[in-house]
Chimera marker file (.cmm) of the C-alpha trace (Angstrom):
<marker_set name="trace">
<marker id="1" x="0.989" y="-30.576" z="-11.170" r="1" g="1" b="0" radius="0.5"/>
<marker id="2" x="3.691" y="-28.481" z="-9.477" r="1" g="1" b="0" radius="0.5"/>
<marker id="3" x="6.495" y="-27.049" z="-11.386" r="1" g="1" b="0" radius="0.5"/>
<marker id="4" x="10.104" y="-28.489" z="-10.021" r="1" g="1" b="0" radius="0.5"/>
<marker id="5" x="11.986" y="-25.919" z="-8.578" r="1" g="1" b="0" radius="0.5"/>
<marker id="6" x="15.981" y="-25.706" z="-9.305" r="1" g="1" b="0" radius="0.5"/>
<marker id="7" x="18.313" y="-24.296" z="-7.933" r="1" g="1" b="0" radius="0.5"/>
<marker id="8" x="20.424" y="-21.513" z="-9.404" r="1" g="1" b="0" radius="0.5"/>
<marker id="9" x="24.148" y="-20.333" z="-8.758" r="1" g="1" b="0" radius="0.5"/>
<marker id="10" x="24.046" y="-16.504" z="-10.127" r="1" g="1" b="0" radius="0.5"/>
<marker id="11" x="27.467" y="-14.629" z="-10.547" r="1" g="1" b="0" radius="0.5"/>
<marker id="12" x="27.464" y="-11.073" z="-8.880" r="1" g="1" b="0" radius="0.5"/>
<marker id="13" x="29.584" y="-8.041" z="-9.777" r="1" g="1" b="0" radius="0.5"/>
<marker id="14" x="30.403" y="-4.421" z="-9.765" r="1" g="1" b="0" radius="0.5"/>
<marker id="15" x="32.934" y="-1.794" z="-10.378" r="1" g="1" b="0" radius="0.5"/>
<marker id="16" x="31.322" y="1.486" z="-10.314" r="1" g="1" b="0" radius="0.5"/>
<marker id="17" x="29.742" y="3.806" z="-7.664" r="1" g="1" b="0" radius="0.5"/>
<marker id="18" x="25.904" y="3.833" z="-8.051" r="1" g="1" b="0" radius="0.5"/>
<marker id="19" x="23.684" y="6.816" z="-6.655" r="1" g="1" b="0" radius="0.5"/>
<marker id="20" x="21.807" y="5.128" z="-4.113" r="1" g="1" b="0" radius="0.5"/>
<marker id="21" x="23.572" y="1.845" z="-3.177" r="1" g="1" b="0" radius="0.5"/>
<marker id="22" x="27.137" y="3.662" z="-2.827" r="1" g="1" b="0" radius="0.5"/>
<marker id="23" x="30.301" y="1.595" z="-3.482" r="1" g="1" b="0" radius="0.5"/>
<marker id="24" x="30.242" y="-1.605" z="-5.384" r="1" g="1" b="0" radius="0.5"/>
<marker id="25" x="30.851" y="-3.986" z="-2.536" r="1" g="1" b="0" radius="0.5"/>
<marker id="26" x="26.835" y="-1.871" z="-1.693" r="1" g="1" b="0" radius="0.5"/>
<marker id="27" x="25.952" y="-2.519" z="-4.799" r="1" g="1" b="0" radius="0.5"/>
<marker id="28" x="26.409" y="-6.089" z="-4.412" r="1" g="1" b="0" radius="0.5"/>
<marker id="29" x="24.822" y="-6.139" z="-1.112" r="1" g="1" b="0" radius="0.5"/>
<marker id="30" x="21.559" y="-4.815" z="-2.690" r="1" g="1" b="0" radius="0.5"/>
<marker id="31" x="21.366" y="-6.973" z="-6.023" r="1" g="1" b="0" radius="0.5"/>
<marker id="32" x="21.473" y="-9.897" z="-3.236" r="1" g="1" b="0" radius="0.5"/>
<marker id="33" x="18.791" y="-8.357" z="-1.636" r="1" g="1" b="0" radius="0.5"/>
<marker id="34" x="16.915" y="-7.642" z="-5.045" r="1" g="1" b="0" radius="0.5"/>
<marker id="35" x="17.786" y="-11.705" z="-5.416" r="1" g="1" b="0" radius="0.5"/>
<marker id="36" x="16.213" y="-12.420" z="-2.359" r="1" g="1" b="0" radius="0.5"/>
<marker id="37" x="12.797" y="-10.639" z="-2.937" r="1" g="1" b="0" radius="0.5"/>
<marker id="38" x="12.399" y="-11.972" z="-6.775" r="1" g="1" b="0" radius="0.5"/>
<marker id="39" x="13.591" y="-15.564" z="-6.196" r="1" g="1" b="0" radius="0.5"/>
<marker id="40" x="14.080" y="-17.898" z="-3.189" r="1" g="1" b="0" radius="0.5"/>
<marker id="41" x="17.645" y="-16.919" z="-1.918" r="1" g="1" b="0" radius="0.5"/>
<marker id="42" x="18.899" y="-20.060" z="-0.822" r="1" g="1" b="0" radius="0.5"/>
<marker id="43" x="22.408" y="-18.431" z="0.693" r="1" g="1" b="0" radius="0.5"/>
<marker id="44" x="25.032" y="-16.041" z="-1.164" r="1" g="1" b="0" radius="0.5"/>
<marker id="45" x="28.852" y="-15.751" z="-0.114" r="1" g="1" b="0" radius="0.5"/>
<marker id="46" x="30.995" y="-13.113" z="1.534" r="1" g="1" b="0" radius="0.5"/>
<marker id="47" x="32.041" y="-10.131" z="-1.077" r="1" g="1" b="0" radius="0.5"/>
<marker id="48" x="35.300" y="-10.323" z="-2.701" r="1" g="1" b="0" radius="0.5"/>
<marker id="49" x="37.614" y="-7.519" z="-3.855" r="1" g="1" b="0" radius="0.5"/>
<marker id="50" x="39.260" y="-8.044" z="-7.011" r="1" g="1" b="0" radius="0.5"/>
<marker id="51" x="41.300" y="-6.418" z="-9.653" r="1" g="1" b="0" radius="0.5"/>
<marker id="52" x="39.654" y="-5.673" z="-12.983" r="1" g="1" b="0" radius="0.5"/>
<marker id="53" x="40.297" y="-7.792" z="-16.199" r="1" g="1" b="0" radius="0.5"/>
<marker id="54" x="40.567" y="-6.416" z="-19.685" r="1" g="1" b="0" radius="0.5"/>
<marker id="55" x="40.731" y="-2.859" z="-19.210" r="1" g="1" b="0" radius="0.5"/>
<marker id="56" x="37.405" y="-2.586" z="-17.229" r="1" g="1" b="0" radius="0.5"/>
<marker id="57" x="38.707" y="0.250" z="-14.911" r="1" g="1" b="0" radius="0.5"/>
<marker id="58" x="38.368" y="0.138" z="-11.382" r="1" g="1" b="0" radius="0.5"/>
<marker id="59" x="38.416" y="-3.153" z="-9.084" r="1" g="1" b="0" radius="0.5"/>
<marker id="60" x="35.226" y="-5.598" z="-8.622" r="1" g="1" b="0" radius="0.5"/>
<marker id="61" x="33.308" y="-6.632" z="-5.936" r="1" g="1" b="0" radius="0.5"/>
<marker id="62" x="32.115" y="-10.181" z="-6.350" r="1" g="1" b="0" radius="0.5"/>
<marker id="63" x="29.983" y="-12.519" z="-4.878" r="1" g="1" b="0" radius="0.5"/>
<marker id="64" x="27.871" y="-15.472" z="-5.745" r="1" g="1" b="0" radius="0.5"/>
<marker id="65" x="24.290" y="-16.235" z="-4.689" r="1" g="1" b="0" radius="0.5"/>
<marker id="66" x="22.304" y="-19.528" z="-4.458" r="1" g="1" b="0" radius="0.5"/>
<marker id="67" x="18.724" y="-18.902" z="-5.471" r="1" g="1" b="0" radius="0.5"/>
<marker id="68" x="15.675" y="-21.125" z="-6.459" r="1" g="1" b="0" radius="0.5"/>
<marker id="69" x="13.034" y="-20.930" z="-8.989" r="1" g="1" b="0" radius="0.5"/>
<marker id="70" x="10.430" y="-22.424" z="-10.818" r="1" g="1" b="0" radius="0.5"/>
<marker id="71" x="11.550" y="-20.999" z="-13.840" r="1" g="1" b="0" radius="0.5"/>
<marker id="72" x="13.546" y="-22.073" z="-16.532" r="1" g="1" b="0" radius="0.5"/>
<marker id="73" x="17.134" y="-20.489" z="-17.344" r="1" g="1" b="0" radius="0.5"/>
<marker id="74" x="16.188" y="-18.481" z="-19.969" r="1" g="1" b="0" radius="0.5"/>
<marker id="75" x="13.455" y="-16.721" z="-18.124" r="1" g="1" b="0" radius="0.5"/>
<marker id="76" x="15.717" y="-16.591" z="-14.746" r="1" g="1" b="0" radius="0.5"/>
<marker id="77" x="18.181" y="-15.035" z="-17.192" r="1" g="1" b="0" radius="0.5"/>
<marker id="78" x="15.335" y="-12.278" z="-18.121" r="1" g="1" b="0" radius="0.5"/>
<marker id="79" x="14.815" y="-11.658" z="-14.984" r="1" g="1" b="0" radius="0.5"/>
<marker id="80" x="18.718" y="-10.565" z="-14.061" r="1" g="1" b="0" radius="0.5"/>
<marker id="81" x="18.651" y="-8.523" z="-16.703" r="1" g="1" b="0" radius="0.5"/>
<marker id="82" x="15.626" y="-6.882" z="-15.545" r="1" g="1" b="0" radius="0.5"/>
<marker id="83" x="17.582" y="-6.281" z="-12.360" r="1" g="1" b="0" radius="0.5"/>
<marker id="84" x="21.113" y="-4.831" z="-14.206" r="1" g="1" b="0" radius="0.5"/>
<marker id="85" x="18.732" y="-2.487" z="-15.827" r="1" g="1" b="0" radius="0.5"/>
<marker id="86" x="17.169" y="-1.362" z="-12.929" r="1" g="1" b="0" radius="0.5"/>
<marker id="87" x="20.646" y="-0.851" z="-11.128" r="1" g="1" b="0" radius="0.5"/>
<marker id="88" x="21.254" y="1.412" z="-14.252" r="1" g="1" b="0" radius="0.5"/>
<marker id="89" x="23.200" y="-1.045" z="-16.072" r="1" g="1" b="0" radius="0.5"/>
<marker id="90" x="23.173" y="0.475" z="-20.128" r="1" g="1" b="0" radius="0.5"/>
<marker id="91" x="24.219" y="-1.819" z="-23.148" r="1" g="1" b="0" radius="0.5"/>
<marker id="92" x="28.051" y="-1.230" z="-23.895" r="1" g="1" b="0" radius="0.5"/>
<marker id="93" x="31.017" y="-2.363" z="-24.379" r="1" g="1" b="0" radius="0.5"/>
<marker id="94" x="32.212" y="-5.918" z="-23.735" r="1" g="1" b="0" radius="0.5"/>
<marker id="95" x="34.650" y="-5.270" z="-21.126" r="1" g="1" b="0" radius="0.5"/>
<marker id="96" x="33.390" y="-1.756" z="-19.912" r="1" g="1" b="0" radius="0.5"/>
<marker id="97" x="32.855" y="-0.807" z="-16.497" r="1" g="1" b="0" radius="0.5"/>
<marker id="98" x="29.427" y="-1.471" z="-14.998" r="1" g="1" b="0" radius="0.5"/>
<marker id="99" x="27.185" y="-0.900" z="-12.077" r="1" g="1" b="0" radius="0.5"/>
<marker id="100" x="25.821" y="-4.501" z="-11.806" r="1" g="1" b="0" radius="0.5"/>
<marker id="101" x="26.558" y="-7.390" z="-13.886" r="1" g="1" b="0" radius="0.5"/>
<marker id="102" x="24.884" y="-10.668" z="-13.221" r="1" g="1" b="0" radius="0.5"/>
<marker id="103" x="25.610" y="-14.192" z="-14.938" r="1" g="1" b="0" radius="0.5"/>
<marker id="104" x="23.956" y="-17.686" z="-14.677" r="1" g="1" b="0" radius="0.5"/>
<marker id="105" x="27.091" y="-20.003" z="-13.867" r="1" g="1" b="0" radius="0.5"/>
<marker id="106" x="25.271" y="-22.973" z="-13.000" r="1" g="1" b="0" radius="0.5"/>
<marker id="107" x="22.033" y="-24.476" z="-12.247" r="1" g="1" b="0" radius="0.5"/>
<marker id="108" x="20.895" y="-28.088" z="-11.050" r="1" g="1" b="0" radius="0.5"/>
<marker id="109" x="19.633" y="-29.014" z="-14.641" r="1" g="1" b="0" radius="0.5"/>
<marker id="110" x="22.480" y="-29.624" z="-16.280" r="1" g="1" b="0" radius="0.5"/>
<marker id="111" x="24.083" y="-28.051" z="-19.364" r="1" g="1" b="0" radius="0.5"/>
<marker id="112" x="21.666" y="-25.201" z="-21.714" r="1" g="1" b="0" radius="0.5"/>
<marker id="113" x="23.312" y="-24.372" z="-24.836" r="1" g="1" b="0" radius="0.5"/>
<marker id="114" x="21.359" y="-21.716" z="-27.105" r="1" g="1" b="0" radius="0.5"/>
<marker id="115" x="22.046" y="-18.674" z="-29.141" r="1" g="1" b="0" radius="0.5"/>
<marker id="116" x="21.360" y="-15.924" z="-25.576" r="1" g="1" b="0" radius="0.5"/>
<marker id="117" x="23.077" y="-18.888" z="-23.297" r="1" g="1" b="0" radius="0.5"/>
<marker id="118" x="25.291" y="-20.995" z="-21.992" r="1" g="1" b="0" radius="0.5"/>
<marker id="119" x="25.036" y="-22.638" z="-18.679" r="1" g="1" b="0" radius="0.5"/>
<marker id="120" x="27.684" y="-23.486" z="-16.731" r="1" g="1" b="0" radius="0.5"/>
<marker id="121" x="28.831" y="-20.780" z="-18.152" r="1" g="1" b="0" radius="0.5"/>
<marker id="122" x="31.551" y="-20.975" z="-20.589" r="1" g="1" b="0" radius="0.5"/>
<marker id="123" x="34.241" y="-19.186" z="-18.475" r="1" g="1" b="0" radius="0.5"/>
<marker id="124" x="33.592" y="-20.951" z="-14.697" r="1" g="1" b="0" radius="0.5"/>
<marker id="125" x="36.657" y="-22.466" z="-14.752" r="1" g="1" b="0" radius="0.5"/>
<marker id="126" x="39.197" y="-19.905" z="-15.894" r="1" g="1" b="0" radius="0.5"/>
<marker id="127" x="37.859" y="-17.074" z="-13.443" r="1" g="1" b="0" radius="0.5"/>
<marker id="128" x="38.698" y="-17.489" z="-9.556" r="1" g="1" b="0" radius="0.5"/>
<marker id="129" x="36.032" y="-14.660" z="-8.991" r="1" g="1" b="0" radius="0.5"/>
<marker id="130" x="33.356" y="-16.841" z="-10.328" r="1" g="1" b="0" radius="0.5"/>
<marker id="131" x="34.894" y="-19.906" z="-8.856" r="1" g="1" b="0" radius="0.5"/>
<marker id="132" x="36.376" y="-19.055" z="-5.416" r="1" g="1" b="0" radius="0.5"/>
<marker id="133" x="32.761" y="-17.559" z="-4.144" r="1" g="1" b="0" radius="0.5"/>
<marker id="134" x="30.991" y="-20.259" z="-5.598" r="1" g="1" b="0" radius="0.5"/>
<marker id="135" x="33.007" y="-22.462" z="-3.443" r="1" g="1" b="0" radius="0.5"/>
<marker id="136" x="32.408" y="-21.116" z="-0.357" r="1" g="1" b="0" radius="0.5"/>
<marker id="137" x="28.500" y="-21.710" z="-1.298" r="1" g="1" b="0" radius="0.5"/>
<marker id="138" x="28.295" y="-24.688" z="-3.186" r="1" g="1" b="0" radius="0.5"/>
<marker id="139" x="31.920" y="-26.664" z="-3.024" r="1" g="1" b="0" radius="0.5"/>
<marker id="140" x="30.150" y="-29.752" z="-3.834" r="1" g="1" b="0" radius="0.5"/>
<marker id="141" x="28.001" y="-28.956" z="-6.770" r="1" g="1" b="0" radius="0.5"/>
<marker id="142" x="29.568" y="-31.035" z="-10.105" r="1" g="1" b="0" radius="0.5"/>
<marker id="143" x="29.961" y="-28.933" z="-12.913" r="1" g="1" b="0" radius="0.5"/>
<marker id="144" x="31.221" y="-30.555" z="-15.800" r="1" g="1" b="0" radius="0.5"/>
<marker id="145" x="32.964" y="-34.505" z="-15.878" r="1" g="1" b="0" radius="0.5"/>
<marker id="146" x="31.776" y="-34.837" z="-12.616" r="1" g="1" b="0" radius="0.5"/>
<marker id="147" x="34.379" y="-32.465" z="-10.939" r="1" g="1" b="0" radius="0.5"/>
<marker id="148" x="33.004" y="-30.247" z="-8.069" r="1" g="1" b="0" radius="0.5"/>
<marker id="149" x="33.522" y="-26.596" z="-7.629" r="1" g="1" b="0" radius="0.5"/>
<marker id="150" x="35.964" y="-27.370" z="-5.128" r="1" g="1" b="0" radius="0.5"/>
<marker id="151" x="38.246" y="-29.415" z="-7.376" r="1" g="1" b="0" radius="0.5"/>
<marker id="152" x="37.762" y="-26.197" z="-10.331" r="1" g="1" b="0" radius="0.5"/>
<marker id="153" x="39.008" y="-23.707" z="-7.966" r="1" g="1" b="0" radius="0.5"/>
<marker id="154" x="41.842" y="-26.050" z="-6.569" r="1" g="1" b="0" radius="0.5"/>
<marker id="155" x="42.522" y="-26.971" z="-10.238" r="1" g="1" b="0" radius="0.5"/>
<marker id="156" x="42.555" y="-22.940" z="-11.025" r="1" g="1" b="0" radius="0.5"/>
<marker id="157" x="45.042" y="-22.051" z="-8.162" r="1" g="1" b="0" radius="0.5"/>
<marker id="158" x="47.616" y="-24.267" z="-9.188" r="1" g="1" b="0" radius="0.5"/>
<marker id="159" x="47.571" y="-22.477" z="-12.242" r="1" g="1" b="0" radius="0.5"/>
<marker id="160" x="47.936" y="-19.381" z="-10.633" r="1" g="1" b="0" radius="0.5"/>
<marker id="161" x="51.011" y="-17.482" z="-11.376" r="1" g="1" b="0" radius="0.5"/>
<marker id="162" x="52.903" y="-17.253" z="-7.955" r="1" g="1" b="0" radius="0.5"/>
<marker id="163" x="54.199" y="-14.136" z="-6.652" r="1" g="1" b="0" radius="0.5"/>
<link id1="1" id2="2" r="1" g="1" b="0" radius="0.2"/>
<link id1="2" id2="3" r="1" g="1" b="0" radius="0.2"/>
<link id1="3" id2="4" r="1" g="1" b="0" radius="0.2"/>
<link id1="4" id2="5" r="1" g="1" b="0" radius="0.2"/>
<link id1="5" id2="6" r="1" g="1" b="0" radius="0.2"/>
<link id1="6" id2="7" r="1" g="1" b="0" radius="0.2"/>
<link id1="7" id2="8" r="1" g="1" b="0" radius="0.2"/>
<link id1="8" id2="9" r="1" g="1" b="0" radius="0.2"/>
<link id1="9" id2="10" r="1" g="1" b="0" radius="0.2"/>
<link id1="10" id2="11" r="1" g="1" b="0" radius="0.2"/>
<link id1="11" id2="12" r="1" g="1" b="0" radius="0.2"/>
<link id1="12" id2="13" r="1" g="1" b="0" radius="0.2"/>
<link id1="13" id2="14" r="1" g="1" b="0" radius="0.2"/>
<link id1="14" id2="15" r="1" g="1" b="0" radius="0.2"/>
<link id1="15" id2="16" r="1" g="1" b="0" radius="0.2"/>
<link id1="16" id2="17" r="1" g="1" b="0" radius="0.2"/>
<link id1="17" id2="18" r="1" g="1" b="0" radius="0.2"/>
<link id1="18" id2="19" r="1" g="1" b="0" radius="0.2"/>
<link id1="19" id2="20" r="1" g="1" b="0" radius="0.2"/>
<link id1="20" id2="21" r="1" g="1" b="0" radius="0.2"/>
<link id1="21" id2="22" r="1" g="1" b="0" radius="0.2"/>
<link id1="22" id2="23" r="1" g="1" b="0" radius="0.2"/>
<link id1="23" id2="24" r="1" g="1" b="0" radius="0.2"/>
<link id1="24" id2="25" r="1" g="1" b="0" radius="0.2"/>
<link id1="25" id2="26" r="1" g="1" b="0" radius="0.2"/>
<link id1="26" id2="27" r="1" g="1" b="0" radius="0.2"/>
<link id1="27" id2="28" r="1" g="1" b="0" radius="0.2"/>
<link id1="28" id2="29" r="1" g="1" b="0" radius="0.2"/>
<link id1="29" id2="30" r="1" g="1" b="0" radius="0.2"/>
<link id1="30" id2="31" r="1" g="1" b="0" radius="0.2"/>
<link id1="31" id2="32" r="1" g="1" b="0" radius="0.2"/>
<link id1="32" id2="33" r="1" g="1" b="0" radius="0.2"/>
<link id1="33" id2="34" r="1" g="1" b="0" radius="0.2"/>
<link id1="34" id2="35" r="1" g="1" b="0" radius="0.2"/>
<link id1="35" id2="36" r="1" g="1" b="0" radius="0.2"/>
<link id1="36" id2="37" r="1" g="1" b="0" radius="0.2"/>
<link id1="37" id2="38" r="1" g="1" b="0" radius="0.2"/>
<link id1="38" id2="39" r="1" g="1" b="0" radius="0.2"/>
<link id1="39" id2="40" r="1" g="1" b="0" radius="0.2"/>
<link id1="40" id2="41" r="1" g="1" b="0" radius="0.2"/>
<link id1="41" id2="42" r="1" g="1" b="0" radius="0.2"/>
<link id1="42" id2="43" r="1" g="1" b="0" radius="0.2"/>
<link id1="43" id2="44" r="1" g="1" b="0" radius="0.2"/>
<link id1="44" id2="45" r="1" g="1" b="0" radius="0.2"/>
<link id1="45" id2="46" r="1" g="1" b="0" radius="0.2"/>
<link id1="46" id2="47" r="1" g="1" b="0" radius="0.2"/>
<link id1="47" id2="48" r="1" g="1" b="0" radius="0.2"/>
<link id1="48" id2="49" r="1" g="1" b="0" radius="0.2"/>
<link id1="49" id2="50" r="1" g="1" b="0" radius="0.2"/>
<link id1="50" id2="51" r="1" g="1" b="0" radius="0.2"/>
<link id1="51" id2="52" r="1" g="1" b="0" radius="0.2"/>
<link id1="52" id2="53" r="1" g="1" b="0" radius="0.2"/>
<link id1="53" id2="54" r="1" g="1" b="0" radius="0.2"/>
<link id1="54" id2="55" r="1" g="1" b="0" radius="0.2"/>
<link id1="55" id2="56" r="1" g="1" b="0" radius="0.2"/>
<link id1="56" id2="57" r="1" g="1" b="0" radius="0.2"/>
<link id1="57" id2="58" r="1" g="1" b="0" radius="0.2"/>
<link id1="58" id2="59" r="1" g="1" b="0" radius="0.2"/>
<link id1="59" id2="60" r="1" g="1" b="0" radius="0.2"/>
<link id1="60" id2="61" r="1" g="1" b="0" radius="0.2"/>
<link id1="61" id2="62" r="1" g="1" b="0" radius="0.2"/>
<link id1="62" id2="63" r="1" g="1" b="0" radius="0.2"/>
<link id1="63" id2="64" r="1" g="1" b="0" radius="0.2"/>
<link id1="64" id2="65" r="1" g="1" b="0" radius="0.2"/>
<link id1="65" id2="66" r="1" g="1" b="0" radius="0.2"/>
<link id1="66" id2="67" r="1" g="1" b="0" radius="0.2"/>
<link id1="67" id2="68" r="1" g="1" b="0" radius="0.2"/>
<link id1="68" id2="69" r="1" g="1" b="0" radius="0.2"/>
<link id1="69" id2="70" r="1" g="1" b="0" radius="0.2"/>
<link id1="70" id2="71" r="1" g="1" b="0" radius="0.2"/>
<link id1="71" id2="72" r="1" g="1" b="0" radius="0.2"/>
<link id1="72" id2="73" r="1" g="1" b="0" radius="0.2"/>
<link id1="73" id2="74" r="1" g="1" b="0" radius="0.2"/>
<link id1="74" id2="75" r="1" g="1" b="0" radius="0.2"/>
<link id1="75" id2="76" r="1" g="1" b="0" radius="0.2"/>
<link id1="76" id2="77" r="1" g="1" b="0" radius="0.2"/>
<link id1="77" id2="78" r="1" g="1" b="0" radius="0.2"/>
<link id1="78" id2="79" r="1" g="1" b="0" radius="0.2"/>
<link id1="79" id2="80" r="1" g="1" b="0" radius="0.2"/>
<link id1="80" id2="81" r="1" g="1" b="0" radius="0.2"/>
<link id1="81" id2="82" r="1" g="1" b="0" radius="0.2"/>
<link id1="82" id2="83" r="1" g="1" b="0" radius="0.2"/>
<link id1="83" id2="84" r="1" g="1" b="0" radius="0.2"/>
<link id1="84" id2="85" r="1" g="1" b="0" radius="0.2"/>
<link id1="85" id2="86" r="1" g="1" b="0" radius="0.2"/>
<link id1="86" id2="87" r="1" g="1" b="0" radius="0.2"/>
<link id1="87" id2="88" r="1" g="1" b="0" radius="0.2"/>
<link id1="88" id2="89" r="1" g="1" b="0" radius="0.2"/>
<link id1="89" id2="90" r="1" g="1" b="0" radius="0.2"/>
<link id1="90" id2="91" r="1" g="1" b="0" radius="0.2"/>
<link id1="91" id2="92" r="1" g="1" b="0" radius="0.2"/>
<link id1="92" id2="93" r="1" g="1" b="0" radius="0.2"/>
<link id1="93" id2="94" r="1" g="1" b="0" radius="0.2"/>
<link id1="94" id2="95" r="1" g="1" b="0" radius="0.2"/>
<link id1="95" id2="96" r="1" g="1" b="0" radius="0.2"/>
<link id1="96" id2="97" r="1" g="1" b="0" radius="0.2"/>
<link id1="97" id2="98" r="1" g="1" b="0" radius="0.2"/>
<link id1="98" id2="99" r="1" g="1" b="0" radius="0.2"/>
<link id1="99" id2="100" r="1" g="1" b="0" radius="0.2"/>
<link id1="100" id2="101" r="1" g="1" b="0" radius="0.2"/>
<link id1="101" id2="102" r="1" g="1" b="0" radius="0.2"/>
<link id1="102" id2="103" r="1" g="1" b="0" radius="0.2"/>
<link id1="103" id2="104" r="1" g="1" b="0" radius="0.2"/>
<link id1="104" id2="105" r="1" g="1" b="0" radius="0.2"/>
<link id1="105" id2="106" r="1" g="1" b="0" radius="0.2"/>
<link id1="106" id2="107" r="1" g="1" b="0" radius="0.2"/>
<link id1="107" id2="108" r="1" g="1" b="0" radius="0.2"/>
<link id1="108" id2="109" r="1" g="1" b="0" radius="0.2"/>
<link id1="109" id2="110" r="1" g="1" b="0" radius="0.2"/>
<link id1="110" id2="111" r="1" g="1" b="0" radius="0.2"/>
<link id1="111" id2="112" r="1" g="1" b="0" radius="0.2"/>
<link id1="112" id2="113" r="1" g="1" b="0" radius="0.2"/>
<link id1="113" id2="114" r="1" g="1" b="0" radius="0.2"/>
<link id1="114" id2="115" r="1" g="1" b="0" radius="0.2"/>
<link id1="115" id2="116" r="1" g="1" b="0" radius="0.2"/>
<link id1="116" id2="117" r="1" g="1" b="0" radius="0.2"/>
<link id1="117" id2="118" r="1" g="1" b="0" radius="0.2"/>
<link id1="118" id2="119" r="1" g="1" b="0" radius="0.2"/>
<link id1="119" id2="120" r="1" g="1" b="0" radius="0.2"/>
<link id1="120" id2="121" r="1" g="1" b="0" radius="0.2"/>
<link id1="121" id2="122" r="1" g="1" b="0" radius="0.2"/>
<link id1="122" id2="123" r="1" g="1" b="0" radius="0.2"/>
<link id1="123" id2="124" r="1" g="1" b="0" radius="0.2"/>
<link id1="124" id2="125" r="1" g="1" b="0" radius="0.2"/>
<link id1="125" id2="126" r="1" g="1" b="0" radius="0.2"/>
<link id1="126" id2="127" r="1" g="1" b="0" radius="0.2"/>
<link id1="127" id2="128" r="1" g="1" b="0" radius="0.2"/>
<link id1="128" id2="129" r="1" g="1" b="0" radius="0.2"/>
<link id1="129" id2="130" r="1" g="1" b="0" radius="0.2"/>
<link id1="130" id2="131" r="1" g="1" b="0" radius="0.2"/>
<link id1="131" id2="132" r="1" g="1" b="0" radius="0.2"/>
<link id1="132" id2="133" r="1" g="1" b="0" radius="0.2"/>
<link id1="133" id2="134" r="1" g="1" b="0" radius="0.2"/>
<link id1="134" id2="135" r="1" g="1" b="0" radius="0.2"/>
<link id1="135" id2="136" r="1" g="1" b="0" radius="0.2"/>
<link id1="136" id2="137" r="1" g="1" b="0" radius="0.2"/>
<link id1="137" id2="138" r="1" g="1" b="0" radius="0.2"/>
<link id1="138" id2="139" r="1" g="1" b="0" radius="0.2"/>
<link id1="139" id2="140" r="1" g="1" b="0" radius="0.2"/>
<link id1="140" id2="141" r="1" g="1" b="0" radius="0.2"/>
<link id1="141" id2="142" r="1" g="1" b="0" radius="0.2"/>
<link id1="142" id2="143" r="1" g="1" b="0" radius="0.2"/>
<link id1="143" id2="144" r="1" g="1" b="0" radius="0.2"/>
<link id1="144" id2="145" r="1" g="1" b="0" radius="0.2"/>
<link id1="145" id2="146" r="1" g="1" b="0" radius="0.2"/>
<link id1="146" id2="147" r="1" g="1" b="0" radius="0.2"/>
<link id1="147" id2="148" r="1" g="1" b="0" radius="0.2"/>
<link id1="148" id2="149" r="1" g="1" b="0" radius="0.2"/>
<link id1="149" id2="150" r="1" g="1" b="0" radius="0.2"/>
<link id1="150" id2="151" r="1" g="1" b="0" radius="0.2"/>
<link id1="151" id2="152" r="1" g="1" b="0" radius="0.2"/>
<link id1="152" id2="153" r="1" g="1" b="0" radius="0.2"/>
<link id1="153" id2="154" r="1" g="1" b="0" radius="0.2"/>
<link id1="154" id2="155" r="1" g="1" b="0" radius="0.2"/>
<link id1="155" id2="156" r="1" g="1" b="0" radius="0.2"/>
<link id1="156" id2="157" r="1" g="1" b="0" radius="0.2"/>
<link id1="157" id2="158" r="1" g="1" b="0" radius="0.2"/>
<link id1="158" id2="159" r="1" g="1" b="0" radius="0.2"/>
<link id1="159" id2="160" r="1" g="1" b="0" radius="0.2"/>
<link id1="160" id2="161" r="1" g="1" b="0" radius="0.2"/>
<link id1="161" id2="162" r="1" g="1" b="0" radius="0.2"/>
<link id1="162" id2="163" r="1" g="1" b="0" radius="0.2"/>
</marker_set>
């Protein structure tokens, strides 16, 4: 029997220069491409340019990619962090900068909660660099209660301080 394949939404960032891919908004270009030949890519959104949070030095470039696999979350989640480390991503600090970061925010299983992960992930909703690319990819997808991305991110910019 055929496994099931799911479908994953995978969080995409980076804030440092890297030797071969240039820039982070190349950097992100590439880990989608790296995406694409490990897993189905399904579709991925346009980069965004954002500031950095928590003292993680210079600005992010963010995207979100739809992929599908066969596997479950925890090996999917192996397999990104086969790809950080291959981008040169070393263990560090929490909040340091980093050449490639890549988080499970979703996938069409519902919720996984273990000691290694936590899917959606725990912060989804409180980060319009997770949510506002994942919108432009999946605006329908129900995350938790039944609200859809697209009700998160319109939840999240009316909390928005205005300026």
């Amino acid at each position: 029997m055929a496994e099931r394949t799911h479908l994953y939404a995978i969080a995409i960032g980076s804030n440092r220069m890297h030797g071969r891919h240039g820039r982070p908004a190349g950097v992100v270009e590439a880990a989608i491409a790296e995406l694409d030949g490990r897993f189905d890519l399904f579709d991925a959104s346009p980069i965004l340019l954002n500031p950095a949070a928590h003292g993680a030095g210079r600005d992010f470039a963010n995207a979100v990619a739809l992929v599908e696999s066969d596997k479950d979350p925890h090996a999917v989640l192996g397999e990104l962090h086969a790809i950080e480390r291959q981008f040169g991503r070393r263990p560090g600090k929490r909040w340091a900068a980093r050449v490639l970061d890549l988080d499970i925010l979703a996938w069409d299983g519902g919720r996984v909660r273990s000691r290694g992960l936590r899917v959606p992930h725990p912060m989804l909703e409180r980060r319009a660099f997770m949510l506002l690319p994942l919108s432009q990819v999946a605006p329908t997808w129900r995350i938790r209660d039944g609200l859809t991305v697209r009700h998160l991110a319109a939840r999240l910019a009316r909390r928005a301080p205005h300026r």
